[in-house]
FIKOLSE-79296 format. One record per residue: x, y, z of N, C-alpha, C, O in turn; residue in one letter. Coordinates in steps of 0.001 Angstrom, whole numbers, plus 500000, padded with zeros to 6 digits. Layout:
<atoms>
XYZXYZXYZXYZA
...
</atoms>
This chain:
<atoms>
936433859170861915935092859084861329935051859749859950934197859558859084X
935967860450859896936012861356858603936424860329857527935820860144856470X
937822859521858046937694859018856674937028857732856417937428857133855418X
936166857224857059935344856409856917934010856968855792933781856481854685X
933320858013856394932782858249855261933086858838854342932195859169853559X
934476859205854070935254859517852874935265858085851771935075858095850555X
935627856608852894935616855735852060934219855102851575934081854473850526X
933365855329852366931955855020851635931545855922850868930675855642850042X
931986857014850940931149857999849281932360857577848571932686858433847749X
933018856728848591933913856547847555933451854799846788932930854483845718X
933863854158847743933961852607846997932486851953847398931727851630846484X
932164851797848551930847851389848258929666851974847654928642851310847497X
929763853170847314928842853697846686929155853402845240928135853264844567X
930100853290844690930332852891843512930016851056843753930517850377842856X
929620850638844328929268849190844196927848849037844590927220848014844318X
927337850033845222925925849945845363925320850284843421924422849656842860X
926233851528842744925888851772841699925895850507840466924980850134839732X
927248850059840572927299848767840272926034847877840047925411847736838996X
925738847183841529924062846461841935922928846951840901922182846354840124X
923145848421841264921981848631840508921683848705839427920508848594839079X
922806848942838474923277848818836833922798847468836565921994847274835653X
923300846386837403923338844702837312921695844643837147921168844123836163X
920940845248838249919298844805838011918782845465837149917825845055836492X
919453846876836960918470847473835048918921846739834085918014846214833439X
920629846344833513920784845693832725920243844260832870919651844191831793X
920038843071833458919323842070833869917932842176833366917317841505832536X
917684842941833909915841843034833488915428843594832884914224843675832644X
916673844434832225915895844532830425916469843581829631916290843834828440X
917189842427829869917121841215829365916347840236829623916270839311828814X
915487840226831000914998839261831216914268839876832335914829840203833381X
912902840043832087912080841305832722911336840611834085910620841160834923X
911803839121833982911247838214835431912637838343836438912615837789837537X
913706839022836038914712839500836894914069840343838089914154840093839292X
913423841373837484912889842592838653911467842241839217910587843073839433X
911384841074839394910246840484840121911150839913841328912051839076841285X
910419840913842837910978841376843695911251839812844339912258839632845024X
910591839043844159910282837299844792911248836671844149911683835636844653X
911666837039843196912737836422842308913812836218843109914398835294843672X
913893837786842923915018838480843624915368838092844973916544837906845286X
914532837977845685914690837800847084915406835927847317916393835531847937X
914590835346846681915290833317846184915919833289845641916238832142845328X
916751834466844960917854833684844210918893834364844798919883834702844150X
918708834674846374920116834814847322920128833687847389921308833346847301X
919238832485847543919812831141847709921080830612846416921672829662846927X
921416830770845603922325830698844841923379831787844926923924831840843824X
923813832528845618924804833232846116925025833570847432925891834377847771X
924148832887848338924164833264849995925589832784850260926368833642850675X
926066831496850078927344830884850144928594831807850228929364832122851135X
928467832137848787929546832903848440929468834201849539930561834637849901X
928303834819850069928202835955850174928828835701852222929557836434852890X
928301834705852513928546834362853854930266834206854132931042834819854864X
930413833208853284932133833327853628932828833974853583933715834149854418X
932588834780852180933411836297852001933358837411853205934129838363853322X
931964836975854316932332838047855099933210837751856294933560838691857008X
933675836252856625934748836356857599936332835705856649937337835166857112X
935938836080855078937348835509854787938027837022854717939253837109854641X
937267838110854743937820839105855257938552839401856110939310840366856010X
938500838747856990939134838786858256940399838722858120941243839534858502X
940592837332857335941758836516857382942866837465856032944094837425855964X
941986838176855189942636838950854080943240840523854716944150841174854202X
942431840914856002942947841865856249944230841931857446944923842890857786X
944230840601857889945549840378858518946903840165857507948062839899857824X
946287840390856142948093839958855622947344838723855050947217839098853885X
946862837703855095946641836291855126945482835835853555944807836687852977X
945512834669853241944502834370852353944105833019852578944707832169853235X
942827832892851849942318831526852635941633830818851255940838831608850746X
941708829842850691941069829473849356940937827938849337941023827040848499X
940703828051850582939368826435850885938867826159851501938861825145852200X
937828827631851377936210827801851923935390826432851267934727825585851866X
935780826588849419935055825523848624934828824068849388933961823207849536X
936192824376849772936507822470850595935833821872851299935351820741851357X
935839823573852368934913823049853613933573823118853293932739822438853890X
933370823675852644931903823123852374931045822036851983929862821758852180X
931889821572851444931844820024850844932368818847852132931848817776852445X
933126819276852481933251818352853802932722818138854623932686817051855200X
931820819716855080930955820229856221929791819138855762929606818082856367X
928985819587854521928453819240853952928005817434854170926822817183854402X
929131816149854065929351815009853674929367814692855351928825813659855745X
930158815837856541930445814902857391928850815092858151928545814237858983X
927732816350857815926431816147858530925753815127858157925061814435858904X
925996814884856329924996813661856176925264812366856565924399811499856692X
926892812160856831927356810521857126926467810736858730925856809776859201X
926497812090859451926618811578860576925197810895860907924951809801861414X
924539811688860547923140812279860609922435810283860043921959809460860827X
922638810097858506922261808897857887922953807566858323922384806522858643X
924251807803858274925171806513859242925167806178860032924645805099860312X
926022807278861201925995807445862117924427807076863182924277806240864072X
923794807741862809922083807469863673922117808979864407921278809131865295X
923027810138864114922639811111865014921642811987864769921453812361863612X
920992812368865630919647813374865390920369814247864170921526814042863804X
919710814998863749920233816223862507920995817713863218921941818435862902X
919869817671864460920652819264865483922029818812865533922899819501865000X
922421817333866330923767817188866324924786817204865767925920817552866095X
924137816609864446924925816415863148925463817656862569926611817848862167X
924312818596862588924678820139862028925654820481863120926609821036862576X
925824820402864314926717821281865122928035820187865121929089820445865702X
927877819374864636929538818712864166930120819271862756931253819713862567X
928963819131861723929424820396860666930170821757861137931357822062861018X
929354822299861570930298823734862740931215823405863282932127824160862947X
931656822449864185933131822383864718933824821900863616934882822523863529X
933673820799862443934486820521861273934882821683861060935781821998861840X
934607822455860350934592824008859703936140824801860847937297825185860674X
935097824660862017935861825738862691937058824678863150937634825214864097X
937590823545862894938564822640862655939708822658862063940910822627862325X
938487822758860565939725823140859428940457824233859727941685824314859762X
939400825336860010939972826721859989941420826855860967942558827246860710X
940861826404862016942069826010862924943198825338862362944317825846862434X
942956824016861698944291823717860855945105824810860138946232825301860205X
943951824948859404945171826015858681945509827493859124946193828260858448X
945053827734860106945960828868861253946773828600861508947817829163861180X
946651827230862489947883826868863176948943826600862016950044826642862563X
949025826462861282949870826132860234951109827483859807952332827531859680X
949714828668859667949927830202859087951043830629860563952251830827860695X
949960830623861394950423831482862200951694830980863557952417831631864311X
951451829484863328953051829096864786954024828436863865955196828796863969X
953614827207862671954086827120861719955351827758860705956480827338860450X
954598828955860272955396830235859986955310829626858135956044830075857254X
954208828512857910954148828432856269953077829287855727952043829581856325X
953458829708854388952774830581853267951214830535853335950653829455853150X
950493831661853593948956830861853513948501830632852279947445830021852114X
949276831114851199948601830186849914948694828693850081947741827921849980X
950347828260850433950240826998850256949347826366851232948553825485850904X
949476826835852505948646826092853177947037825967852949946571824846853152X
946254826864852600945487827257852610944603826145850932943425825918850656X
945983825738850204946152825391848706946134823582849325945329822651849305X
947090823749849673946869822389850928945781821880851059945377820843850533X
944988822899852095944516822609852411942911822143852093942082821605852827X
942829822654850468941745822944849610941472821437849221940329820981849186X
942701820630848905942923819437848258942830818420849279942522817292848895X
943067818633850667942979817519851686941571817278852012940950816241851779X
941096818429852622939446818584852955938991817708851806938700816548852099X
938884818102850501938369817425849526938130816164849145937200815473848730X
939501816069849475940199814081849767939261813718850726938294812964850620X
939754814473851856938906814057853134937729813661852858937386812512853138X
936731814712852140935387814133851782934932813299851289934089812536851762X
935690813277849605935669811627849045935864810442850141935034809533850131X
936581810422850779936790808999851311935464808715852812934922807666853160X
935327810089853365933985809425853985932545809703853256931570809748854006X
932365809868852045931916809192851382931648808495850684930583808484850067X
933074807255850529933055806290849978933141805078851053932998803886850779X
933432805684852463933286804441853547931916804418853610931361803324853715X
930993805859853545929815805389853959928731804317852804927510804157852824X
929627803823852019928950803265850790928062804104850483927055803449850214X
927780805619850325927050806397849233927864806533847894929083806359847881X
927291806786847000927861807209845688928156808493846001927529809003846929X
929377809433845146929997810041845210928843811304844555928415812280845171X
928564810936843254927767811192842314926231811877842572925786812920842093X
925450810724843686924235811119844278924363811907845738923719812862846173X
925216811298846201925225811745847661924477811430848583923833810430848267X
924230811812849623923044811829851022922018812638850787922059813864850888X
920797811790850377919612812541851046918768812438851602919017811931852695X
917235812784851367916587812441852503916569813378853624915912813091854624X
916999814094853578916997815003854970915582815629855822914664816216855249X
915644815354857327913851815833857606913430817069857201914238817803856631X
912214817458857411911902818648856839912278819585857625912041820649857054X
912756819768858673912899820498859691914879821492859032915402822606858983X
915069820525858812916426821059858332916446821622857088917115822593856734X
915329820667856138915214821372854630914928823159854993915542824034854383X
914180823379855785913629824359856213914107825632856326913565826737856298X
915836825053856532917167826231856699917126826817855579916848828016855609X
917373826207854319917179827213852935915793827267852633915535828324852056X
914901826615852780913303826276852206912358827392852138911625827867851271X
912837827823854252911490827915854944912173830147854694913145830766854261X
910639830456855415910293832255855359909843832621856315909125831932857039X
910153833732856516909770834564857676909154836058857147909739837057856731X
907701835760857350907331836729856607907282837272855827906948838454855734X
907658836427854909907831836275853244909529836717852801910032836651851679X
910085837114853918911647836987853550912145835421853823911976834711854814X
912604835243852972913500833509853130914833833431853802915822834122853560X
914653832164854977915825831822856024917006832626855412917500833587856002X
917510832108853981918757832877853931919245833952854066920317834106854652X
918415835120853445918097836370853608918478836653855190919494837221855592X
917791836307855696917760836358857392919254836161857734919892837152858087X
919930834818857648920698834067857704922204835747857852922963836330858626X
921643835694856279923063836717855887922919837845856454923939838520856598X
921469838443856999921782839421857670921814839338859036922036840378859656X
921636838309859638922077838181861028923855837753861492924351838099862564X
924745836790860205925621837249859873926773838389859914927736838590860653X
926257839010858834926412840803858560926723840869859709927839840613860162X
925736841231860330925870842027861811926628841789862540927193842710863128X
926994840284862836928192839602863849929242840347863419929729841234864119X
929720840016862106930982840327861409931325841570861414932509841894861505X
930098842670861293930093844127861091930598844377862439931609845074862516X
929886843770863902930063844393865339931640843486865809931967843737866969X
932262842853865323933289841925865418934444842717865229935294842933866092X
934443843221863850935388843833862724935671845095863359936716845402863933X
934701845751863210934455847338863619934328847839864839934998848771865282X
933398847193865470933082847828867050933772847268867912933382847774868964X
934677846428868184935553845835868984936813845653869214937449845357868202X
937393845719870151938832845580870231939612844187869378940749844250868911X
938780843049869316939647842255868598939514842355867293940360841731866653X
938514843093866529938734843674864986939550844423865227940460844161864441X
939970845615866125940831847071866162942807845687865858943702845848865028X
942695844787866733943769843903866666944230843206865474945401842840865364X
943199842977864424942792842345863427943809843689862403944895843428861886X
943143845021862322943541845639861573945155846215861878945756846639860891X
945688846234862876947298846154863500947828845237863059948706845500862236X
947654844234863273948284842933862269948304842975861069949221842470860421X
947251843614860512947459843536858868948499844618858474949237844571857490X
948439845526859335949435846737858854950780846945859345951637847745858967X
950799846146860181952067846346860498952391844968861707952455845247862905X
952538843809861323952524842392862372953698843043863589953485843359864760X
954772843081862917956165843466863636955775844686864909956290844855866014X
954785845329864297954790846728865711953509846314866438953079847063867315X
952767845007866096951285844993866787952007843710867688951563843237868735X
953136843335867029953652842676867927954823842967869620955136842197870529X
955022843855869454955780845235869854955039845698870907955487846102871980X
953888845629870572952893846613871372952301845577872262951585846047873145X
952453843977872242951861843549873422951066842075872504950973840986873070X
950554842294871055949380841672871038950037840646870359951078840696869705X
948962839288870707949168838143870362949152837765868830948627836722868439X
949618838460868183949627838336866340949218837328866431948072837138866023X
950003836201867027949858834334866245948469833807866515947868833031865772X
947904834431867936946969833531868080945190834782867243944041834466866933X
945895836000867223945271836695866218944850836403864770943842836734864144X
945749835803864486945955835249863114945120834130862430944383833895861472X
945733833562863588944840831805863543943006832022863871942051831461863334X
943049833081864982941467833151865220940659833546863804939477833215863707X
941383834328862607941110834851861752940435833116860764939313832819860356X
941379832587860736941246831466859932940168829953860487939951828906859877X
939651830437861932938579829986862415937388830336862306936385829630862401X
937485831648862065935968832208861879936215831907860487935197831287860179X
936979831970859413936588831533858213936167830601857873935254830631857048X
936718829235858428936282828006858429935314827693859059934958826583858665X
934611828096859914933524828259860643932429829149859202931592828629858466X
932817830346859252931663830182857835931258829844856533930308830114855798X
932565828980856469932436828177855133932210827633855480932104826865854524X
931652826604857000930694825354857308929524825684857496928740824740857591X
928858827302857643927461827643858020927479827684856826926336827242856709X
927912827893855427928002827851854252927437826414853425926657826103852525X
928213825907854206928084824697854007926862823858854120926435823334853091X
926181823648855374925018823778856119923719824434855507922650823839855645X
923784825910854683922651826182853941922757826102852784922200826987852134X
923564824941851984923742824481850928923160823356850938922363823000850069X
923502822670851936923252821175851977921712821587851889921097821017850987X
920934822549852733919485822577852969918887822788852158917666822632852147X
919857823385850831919119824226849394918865822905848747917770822344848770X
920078822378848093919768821409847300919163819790847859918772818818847212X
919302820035849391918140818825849816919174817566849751918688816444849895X
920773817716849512921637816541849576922911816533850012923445816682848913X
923740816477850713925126816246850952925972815720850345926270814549850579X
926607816474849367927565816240848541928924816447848347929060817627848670X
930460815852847883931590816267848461932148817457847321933146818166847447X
931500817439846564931512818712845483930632819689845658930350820181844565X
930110820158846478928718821317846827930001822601846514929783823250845491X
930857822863847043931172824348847291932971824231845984934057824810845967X
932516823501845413933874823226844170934112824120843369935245824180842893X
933052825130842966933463826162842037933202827719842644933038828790842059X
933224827493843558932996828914844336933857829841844637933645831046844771X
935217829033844783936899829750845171936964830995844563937000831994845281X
936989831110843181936577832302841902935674833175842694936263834052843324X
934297833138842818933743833783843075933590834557844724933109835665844962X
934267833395845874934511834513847066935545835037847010935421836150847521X
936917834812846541937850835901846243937731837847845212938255838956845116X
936734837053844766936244838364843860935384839099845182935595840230845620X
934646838389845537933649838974846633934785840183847414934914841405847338X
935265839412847939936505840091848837937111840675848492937265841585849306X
937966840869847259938713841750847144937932843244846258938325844404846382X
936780842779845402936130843819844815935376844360846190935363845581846030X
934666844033847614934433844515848490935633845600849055935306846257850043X
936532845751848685937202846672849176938488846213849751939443846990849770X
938568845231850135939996844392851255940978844424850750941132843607849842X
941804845104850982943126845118850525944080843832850444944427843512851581X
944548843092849571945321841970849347946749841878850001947344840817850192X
947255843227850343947684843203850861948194843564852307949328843848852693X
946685843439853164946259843350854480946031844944854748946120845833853900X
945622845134856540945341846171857238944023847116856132944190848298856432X
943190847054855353942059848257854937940828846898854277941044845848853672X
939590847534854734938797846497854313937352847187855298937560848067856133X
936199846737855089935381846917855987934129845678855371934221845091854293X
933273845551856144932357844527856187931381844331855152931005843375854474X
931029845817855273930122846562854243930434846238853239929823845337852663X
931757847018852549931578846776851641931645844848851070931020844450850087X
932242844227851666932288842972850825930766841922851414930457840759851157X
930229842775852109928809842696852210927948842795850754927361841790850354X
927898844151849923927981844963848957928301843603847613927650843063846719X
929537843538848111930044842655846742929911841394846503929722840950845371X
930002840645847616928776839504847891927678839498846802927411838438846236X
927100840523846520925410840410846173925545841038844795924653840953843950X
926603841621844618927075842279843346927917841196842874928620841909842158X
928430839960842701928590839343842180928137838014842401928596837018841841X
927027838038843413925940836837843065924831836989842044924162836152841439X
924842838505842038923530838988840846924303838869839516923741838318838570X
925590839363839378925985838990838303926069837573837519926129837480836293X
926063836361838529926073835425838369924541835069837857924266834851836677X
923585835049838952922311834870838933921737835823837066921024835303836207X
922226836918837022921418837343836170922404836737834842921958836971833719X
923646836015834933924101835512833317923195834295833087922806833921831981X
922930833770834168921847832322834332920453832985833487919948832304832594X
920123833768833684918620834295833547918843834063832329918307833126831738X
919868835087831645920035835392830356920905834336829496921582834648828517X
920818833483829842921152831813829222922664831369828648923093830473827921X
923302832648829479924704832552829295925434830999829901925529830596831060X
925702830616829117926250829071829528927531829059830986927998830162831271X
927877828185831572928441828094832898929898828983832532930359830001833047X
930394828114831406932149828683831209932266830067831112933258830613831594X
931145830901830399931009832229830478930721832927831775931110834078831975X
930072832266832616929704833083833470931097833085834311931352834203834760X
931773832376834532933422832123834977933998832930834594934707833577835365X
933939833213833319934714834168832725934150835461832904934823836483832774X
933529835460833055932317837438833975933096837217834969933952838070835204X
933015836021835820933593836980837399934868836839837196935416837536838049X
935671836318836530937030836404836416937370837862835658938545838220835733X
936667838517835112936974839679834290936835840748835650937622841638835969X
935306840259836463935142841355837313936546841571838500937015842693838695X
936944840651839027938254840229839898939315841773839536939744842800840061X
939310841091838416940827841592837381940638843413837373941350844334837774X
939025843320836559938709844572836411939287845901838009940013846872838219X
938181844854838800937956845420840169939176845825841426939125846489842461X
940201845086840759941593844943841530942472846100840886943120846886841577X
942426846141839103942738847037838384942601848492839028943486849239839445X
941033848684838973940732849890839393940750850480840854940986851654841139X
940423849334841833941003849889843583942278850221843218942546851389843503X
943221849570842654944925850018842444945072851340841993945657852175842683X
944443851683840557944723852878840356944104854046841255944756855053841532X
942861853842841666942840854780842549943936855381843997944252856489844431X
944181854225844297945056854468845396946110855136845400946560855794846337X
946653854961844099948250855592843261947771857007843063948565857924843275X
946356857296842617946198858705842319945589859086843686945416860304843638X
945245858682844705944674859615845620943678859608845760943334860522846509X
942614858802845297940946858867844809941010858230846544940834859170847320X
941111857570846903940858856759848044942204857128849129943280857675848887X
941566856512850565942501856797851556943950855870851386944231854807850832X
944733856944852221946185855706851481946478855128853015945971855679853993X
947139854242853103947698853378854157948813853868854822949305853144855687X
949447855244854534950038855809855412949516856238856658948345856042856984X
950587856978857557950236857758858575949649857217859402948799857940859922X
949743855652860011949156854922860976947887853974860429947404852946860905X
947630854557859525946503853286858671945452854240858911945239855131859733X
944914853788857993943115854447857883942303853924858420941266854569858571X
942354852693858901941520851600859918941668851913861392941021851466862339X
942466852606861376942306853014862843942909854406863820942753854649865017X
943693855207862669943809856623863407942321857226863672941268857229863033X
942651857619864639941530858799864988939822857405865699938683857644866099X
940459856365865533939140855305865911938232855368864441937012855537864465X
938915855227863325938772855404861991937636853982861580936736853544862297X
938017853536860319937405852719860093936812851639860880935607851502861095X
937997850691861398937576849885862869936493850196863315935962849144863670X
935584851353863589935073851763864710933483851408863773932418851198864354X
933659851407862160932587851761861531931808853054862022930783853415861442X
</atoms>
């Protein structure tokens, strides 16, 4: 427990500081930034990013990487509206075939990672470009244009990004009901405690009994699984099913994740923080928009933040500022991090 909140007065508090720098600088550029209603709707333009990043964690703290969340979203996306408009299926159904797509892919590219024994870039790189394919072509059987896409959707579904609960909006909700899965998943449970053994050491978590492979792969299901709930409150935002919805996002949930704290190179990470960074680099995004910074720039912000943010977790670690990965890991001596 000690060094858990050793690592939150360390890195997430420096990203909560972050956030808050982002909304003074923001809104003394653009003073309809700190209008709290603003604020609260324009998680709909970073909920995406912020949702996947919290189970591509998963898959980053086993050792593993995953970089076609974008894909599935766009696939998720194309295969609710074929089903839903083509097909003749109610929309409930349609959305819960989006969810098994997702948690499909994810499965593909586990099984790939983890019995396979191939690279999860490539696969994962693979797999960014197939999904994609995939999408184009059932939306070119369904004779929609590529361009417009599926719409039309009832109001009942618009409702997923649309609709409020007490003046907080579905997404809001969304991500923090989320959060919580991922937070009590990661942390409070034996198959997060398994999650963080694998990342630190596969060879001795393998040693000890546990199923690395099928550990591994579960990692890359829940990812793909929330790059299709991703998927799903995208489609509801912009009101269309499209095979490009989640195309430029790759950039921005890898930053999520690794400026959240997750070590790239597996076993240290917690929920929180890439909870944290999620919203710290959707505001960054959201507030270059405010301030009329054109698209290529704003690419180039989160590509600086990545670089920056990777820069500086590194040096800390070399000097000691943060916990080091010796001595059994920091995720789980003593019922350490794991445990939150």
């Amino acid at each position: 427990m000690h060094v858990l909140k050793r690592y939150l007065l360390r890195w997430e508090s420096v990203l909560i500081l972050l956030m808050i720098a982002e909304i003074a600088i923001f809104g003394r550029i653009n003073p309809r930034f700190l209008n709290t209603r603003v604020l609260l709707y324009s998680v709909n333009d970073f909920v995406c990013v912020s949702i996947i990043s919290l189970f591509m964690a998963f898959v980053v703290i086993t050792g593993g990487i995953d970089i076609s969340g974008g894909s599935i979203i766009g696939l998720t996306s194309v295969v609710v509206g074929v089903l839903w408009k083509q097909a003749g299926l109610d929309i409930v159904s349609a959305s819960f075939a989006g969810l098994a797509t997702g948690a499909l892919c994810g499965a593909f590219n586990g099984f790939l990672v983890a019995f396979a024994g191939v690279q999860a870039m490539v696969v994962t790189l693979g797999g960014m470009m197939f999904f994609s394919g995939l999408a184009l072509v059932l939306v070119g059987v369904s004779g929609v244009s590529a361009f417009e896409g599926i719409s039309g959707f009832p109001d009942g579904f618009m409702e997923i990004a649309g609709g409020d609960l007490w003046g907080v909006p579905n997404p809001v909700l969304i991500f923090a009901a989320l959060f919580a899965v991922a937070c009590v998943l990661l942390h409070c449970t034996n198959y997060g405690r398994r999650v963080f053994l694998v990342g630190i050491n596969p060879n001795a978590a393998r040693y000890s009994g546990l199923g690395v492979r099928s550990v591994v792969m579960s990692t890359y299901v829940l990812s793909g699984l929330g790059a299709s709930i991703a998927g799903i409150v995208l489609t509801s935002y912009l009101g269309g099913a499209r095979s490009d919805l989640g195309a430029e996002l790759t950039l921005p949930i890898v930053t999520a994740v690794v400026l959240g704290g997750v070590s790239i190179t597996g076993g240290r990470g917690t929920v929180v923080g890439v909870a944290i960074a999620g919203v710290v680099v959707g505001l960054l995004r959201f507030g270059l928009q405010m301030a009329g910074v054109s698209s290529q720039y704003i690419t180039v912000g989160t590509g600086m933040l990545l670089v920056v943010s990777a820069a500086v977790r590194g040096l800390a670690f070399r000097v000691s500022l943060l916990p080091r990965r010796s001595g059994g890991g920091d995720n789980i001596k003593g019922g350490g991090a794991w445990r939150g």
